[in-house]
C-alpha positions in Angstrom: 29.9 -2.3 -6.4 28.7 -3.5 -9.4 25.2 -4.2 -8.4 25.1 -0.2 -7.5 25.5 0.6 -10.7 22.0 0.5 -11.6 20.1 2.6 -9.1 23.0 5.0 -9.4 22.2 5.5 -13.0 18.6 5.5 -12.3 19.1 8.3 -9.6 21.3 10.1 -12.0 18.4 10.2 -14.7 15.7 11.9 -11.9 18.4 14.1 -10.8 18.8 15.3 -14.4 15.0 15.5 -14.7 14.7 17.7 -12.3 18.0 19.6 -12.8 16.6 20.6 -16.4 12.8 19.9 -16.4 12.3 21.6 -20.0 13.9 18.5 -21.2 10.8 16.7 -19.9 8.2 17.7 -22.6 5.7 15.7 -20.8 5.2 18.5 -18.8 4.6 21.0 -21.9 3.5 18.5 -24.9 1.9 21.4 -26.7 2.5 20.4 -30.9 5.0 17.1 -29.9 4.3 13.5 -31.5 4.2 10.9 -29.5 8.6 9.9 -30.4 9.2 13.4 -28.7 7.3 12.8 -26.0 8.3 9.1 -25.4 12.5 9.4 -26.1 13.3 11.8 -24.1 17.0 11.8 -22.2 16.1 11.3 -19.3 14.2 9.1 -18.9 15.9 7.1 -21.4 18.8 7.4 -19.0 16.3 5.9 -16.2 15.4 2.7 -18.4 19.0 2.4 -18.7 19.6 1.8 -15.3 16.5 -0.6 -14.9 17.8 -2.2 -17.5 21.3 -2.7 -16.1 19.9 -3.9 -12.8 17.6 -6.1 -13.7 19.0 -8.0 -17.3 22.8 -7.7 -17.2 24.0 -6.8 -13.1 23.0 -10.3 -11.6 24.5 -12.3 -14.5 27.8 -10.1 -13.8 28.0 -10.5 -10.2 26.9 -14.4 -10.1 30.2 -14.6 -12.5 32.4 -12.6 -10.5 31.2 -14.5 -7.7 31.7 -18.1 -9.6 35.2 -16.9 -10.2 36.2 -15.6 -6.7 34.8 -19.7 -5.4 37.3 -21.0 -8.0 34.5 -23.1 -10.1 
């Protein structure tokens, strides 16, 4: 369960990308500084999720795992 919570994050970012793709001012960069362009929602909301299932999802689960063995 946990280790879902990732991609699911990651998926909801693309979703939202292309739900609202005027929030991606990649696409129209016309007069935007490179902050603008680079922090946008979502794809801030992407990096979240990579972020989640790569640095802090396997230390979770080897825990809940350690716990459920009884060590």
């Amino acid at each position: 369960m946990i280790g879902t919570l990732g991609p699911a994050t990651m998926l909801g970012g693309v979703v939202w990308a292309f739900l609202q793709p005027y929030r991606i001012t990649l696409l129209h960069p016309h007069g935007q500084g490179f902050w603008w362009l680079a922090i946008e929602a979502p794809i801030l909301v992407v990096l979240a999720g990579i972020a989640f299932a790569f640095l802090i999802a396997p230390g979770v689960i080897e825990d809940l795992e350690a716990e459920e063995d009884g060590r």
